[in-house]
SEVO-17698 format. One record per residue: residue number from 1; residue in three letters; x, y, z of N, C-alpha, C, O in turn. Coordinates in Angstrom, 3 decimals. Layout:
// residues N
{rec NUM, "ALA", {X, Y, Z}, {X, Y, Z}, {X, Y, Z}, {X, Y, Z}}
...
//
This chain:
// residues 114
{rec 1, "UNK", {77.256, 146.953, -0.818}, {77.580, 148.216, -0.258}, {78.645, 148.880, -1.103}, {79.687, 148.376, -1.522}}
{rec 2, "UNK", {78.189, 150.097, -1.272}, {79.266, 150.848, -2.198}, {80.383, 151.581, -1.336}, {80.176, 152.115, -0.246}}
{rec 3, "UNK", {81.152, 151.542, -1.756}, {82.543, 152.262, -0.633}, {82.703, 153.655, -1.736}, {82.894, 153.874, -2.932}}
{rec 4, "UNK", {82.537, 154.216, -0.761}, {83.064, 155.791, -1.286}, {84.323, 156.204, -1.247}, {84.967, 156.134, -0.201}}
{rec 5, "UNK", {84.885, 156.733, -2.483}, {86.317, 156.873, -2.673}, {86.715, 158.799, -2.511}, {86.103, 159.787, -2.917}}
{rec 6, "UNK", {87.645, 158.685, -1.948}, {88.181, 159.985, -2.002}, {88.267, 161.172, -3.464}, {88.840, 160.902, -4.520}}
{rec 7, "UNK", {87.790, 162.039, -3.263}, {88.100, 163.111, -4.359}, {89.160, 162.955, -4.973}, {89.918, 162.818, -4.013}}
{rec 8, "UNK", {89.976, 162.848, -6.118}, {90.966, 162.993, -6.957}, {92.024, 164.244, -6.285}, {91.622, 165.387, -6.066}}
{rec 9, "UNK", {93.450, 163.771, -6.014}, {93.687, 165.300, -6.029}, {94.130, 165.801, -7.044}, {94.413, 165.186, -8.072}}
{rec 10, "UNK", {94.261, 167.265, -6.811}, {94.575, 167.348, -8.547}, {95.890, 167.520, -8.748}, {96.421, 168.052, -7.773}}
{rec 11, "UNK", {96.831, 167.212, -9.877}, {98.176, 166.983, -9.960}, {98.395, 168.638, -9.903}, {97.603, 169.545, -10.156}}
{rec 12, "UNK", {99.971, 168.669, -9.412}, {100.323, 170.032, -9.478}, {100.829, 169.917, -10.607}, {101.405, 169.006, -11.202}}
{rec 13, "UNK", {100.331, 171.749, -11.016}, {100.852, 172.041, -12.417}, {102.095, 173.119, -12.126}, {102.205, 174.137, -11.442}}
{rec 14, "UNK", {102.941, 172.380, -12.978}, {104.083, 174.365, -12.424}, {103.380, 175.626, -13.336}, {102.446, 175.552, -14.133}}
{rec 15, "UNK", {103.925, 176.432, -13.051}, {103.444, 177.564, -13.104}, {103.571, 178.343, -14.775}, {104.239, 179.020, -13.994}}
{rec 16, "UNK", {103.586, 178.547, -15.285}, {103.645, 178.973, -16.605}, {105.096, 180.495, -16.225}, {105.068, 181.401, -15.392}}
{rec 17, "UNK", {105.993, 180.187, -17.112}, {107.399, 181.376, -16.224}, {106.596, 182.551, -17.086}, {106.103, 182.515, -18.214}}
{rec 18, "UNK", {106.654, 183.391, -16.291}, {106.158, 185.394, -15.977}, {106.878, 185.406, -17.468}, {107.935, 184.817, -17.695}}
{rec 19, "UNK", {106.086, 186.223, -18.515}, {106.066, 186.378, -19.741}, {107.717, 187.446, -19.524}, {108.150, 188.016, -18.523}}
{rec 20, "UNK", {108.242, 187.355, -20.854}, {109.724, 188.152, -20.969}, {109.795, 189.145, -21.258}, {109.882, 189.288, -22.478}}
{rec 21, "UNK", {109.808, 190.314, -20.496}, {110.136, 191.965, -21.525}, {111.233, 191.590, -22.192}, {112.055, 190.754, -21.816}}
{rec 22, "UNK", {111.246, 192.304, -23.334}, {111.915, 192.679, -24.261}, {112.401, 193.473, -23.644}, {111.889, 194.029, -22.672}}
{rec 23, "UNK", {114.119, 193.789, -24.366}, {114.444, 195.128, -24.169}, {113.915, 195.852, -25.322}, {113.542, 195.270, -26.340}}
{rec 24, "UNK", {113.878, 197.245, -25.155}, {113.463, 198.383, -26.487}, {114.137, 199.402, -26.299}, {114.381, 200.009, -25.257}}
{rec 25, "UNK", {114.582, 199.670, -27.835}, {115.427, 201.212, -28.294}, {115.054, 202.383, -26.713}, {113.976, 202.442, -26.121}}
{rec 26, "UNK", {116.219, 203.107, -26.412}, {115.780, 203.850, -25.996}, {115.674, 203.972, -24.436}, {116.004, 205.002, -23.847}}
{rec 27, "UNK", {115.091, 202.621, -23.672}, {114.769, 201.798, -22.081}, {116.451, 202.452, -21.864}, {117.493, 202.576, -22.509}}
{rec 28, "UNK", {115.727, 202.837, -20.107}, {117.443, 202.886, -19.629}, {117.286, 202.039, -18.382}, {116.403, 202.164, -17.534}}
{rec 29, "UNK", {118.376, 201.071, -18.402}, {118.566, 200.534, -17.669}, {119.719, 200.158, -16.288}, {120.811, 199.779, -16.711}}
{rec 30, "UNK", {119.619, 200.211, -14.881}, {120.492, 200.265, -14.198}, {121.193, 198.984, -13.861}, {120.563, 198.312, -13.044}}
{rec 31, "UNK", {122.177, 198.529, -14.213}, {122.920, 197.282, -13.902}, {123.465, 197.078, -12.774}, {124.092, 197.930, -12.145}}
{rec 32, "UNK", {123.298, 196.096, -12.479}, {124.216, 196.028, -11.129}, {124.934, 194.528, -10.766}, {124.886, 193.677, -11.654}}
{rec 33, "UNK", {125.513, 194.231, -9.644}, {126.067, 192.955, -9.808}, {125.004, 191.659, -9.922}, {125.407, 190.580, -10.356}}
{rec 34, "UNK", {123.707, 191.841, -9.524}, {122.642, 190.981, -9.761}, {122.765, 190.593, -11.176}, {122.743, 189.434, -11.590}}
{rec 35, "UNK", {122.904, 191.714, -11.916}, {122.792, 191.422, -13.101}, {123.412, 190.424, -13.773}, {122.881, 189.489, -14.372}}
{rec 36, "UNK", {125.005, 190.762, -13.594}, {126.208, 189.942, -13.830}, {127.048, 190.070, -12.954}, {126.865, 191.005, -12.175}}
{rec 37, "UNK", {128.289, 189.176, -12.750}, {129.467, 189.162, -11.913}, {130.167, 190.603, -12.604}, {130.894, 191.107, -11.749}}
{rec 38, "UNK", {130.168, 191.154, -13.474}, {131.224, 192.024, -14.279}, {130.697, 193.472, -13.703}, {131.466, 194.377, -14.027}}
{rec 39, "UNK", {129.704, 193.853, -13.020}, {129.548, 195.167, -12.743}, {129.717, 195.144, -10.687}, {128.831, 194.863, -9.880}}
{rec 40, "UNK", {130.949, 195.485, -10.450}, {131.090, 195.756, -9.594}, {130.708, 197.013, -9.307}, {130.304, 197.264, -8.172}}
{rec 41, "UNK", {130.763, 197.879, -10.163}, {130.777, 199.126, -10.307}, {129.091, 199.705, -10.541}, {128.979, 200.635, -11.340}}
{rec 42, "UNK", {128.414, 199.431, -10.189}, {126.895, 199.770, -10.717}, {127.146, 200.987, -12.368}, {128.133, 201.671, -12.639}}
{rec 43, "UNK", {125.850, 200.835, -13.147}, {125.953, 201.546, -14.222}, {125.125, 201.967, -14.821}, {124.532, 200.904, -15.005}}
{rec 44, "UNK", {124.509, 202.719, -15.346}, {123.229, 202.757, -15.867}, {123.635, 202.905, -17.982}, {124.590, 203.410, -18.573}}
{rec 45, "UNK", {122.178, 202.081, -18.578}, {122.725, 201.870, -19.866}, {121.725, 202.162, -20.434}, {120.680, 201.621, -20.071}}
{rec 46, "UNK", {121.717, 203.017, -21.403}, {120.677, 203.470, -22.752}, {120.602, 201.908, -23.448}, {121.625, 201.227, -23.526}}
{rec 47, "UNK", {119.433, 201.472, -23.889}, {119.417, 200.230, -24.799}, {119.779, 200.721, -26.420}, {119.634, 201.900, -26.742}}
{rec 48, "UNK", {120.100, 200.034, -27.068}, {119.968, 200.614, -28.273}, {119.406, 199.247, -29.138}, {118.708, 199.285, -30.151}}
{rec 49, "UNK", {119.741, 198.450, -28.680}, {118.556, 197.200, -29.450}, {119.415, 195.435, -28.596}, {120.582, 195.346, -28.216}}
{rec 50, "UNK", {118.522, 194.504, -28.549}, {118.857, 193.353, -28.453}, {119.137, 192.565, -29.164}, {118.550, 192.542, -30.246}}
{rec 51, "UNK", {120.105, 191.625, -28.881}, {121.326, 191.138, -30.091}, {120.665, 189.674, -30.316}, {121.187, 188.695, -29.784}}
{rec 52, "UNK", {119.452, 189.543, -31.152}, {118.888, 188.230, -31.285}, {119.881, 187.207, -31.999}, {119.704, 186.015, -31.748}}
{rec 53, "UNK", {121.108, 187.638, -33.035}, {121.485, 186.949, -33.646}, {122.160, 185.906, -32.432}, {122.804, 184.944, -32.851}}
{rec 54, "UNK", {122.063, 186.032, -31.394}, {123.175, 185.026, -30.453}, {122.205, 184.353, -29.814}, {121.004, 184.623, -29.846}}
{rec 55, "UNK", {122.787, 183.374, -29.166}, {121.544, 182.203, -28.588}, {122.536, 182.085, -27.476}, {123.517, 181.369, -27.676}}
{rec 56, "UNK", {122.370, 182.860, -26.026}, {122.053, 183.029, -24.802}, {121.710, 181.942, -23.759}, {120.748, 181.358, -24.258}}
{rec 57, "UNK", {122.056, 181.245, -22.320}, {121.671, 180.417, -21.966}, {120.088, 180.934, -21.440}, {119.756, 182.119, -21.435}}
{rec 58, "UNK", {119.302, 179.936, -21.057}, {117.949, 180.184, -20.778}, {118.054, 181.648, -19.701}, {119.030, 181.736, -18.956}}
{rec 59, "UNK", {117.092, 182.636, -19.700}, {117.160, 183.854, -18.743}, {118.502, 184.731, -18.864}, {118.898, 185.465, -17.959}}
{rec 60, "UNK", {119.129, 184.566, -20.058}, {120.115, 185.819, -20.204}, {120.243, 186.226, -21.354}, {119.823, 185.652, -22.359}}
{rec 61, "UNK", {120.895, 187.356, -21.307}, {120.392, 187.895, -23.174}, {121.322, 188.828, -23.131}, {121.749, 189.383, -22.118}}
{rec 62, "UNK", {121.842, 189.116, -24.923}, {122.860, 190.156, -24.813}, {122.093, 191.329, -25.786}, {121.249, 191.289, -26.681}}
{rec 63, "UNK", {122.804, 192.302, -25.157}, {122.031, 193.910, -25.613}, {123.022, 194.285, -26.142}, {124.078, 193.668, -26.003}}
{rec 64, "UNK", {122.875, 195.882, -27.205}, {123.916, 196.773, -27.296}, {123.052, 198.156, -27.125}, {121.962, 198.431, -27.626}}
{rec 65, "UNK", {124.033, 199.081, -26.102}, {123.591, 200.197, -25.161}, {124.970, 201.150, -25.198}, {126.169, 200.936, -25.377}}
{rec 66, "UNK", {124.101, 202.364, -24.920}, {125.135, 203.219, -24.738}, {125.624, 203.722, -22.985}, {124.824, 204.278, -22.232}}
{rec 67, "UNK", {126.456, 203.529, -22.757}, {126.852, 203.471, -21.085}, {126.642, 204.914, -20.780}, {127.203, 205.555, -21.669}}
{rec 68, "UNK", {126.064, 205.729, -19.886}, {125.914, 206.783, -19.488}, {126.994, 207.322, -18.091}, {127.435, 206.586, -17.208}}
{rec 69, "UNK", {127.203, 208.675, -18.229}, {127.448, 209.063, -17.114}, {126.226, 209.675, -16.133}, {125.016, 209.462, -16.203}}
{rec 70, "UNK", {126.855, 210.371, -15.355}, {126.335, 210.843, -14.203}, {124.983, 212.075, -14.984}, {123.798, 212.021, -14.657}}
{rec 71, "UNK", {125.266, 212.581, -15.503}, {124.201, 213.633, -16.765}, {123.900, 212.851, -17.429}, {123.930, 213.464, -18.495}}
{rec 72, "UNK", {123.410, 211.247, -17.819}, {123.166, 210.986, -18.472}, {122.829, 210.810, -20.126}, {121.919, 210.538, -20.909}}
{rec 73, "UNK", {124.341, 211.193, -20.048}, {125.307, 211.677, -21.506}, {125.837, 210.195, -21.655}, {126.275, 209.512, -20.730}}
{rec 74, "UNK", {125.701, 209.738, -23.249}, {126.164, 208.439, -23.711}, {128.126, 208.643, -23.480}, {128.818, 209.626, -23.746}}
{rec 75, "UNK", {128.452, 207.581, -23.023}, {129.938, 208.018, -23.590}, {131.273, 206.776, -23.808}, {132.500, 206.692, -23.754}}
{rec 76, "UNK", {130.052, 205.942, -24.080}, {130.784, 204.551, -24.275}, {129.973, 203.305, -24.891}, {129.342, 202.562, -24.140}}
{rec 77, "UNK", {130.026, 203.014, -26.877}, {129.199, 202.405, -26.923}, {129.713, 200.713, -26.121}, {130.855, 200.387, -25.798}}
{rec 78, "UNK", {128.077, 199.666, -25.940}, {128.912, 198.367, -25.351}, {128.126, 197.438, -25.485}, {126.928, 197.715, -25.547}}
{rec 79, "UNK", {128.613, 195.878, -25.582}, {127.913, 194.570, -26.036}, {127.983, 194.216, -24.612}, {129.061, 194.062, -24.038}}
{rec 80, "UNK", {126.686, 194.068, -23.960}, {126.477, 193.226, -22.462}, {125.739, 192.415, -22.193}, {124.538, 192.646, -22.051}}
{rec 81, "UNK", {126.296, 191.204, -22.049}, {125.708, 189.761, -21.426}, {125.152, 189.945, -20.337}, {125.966, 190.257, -19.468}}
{rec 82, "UNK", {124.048, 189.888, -19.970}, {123.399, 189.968, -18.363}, {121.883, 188.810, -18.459}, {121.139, 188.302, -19.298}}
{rec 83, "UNK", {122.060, 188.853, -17.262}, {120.479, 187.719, -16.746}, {119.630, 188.906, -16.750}, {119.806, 190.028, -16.272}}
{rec 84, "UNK", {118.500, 188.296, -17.519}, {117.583, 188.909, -17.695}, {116.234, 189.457, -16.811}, {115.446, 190.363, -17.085}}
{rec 85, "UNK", {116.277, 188.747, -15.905}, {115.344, 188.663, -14.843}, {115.473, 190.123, -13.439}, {114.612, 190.777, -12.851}}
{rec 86, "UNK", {117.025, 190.107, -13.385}, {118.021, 191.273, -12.703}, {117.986, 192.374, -13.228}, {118.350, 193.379, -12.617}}
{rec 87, "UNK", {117.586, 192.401, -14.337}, {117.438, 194.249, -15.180}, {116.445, 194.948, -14.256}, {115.327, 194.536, -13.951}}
{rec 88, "UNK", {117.164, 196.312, -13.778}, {116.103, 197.191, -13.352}, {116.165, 197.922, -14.220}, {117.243, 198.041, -14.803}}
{rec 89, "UNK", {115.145, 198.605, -14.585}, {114.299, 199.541, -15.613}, {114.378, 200.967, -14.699}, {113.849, 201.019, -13.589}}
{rec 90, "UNK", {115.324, 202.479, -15.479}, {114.866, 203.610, -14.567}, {113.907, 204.247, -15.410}, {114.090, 204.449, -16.611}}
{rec 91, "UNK", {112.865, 204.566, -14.760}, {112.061, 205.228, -15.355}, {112.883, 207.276, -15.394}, {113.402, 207.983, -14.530}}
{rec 92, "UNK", {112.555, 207.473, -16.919}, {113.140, 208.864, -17.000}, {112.060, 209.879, -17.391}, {111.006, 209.427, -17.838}}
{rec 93, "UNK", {112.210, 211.178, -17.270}, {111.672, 212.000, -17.472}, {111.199, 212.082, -18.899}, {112.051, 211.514, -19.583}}
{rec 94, "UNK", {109.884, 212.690, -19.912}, {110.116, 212.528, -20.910}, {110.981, 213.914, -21.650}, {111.217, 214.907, -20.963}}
{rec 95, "UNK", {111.194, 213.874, -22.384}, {111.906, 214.967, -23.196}, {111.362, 215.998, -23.439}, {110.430, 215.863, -24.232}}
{rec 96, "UNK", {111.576, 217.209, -23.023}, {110.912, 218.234, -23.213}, {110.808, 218.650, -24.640}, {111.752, 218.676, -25.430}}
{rec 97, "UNK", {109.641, 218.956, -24.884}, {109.223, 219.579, -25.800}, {109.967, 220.600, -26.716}, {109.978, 221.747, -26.269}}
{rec 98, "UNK", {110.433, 220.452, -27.612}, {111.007, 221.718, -28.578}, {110.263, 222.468, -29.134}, {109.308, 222.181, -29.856}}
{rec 99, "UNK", {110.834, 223.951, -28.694}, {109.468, 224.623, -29.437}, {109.624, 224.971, -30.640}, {110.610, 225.536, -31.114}}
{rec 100, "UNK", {108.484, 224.591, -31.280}, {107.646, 224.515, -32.699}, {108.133, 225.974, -33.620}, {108.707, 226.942, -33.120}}
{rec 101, "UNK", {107.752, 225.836, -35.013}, {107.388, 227.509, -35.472}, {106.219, 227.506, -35.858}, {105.591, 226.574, -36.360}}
{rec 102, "UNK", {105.798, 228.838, -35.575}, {104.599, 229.468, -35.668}, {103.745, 228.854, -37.080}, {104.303, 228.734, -38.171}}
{rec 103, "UNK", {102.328, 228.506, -36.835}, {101.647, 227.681, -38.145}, {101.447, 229.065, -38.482}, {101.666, 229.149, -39.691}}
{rec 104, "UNK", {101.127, 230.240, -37.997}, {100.913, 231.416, -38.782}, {101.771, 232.509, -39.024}, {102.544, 232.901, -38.150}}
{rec 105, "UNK", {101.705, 232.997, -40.058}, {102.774, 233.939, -40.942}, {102.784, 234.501, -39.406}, {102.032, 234.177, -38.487}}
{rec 106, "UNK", {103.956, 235.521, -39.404}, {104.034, 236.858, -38.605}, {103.036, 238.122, -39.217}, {103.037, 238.486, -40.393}}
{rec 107, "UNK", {102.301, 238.618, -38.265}, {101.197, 239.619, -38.563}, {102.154, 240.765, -39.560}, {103.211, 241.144, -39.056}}
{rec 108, "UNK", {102.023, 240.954, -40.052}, {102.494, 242.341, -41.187}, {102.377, 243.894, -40.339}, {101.813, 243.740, -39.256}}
{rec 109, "UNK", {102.655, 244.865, -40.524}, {102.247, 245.322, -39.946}, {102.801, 246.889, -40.857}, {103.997, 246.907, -41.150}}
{rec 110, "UNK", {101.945, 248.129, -41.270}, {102.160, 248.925, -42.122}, {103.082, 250.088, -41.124}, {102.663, 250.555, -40.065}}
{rec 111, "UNK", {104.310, 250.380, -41.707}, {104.949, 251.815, -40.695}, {104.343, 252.914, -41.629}, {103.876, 252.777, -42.759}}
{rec 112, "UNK", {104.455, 253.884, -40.969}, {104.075, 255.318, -41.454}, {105.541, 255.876, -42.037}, {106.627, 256.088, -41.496}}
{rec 113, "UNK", {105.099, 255.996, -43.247}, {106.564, 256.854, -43.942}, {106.304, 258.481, -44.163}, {105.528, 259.277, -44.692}}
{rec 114, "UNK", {107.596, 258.387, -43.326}, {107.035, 260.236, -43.105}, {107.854, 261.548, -43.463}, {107.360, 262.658, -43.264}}
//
């Protein structure tokens, strides 16, 4: 008599960790104390690039950004250590359009000399 054995279960696998945004030129980002212990003060920060030369504990990373005010006018450049996972991203308006010059001459136009 053959004894029938139970299905295998299957080992748990952990999970593969949620791929990493980058920061990029430009991203504005709102900090807050999630981020780090150092912003009591909430802040919002222009990126201006991520500082690969430093090696960061696992899930934190240092940037350099320009600190904005309230008009979202730069007015303080700054090197900030934060957990990476805590970055909120504000989405902004895009930049309006500057207007162009004309691809065609200005029409000529003959006066009457009189």
């Amino acid at each position: 008599m053959s004894e029938e054995r139970p299905a295998p279960t299957p080992t748990p696998r952990s999970e593969p960790p949620p791929p990493v945004r980058m920061l990029r030129a430009g991203e504005v980002l709102h900090l807050t104390r999630a981020a780090s212990p150092q912003f009591v003060t909430p802040m919002r920060v222009r990126v201006i690039r991520e500082l690969s030369d430093r090696f960061p504990p696992y899930g934190w990373v240092w940037f350099e950004g320009y600190q904005l005010d309230a008009k979202g006018r730069a007015v303080a450049k700054r090197e900030l250590f934060v957990l990476r996972a805590s970055l909120e991203w504000v989405v902004t308006a895009p930049a309006p359009a500057r207007p162009g010059r004309s691809r065609r001459p200005p029409a000529r136009t003959r006066t009457a000399v009189g």
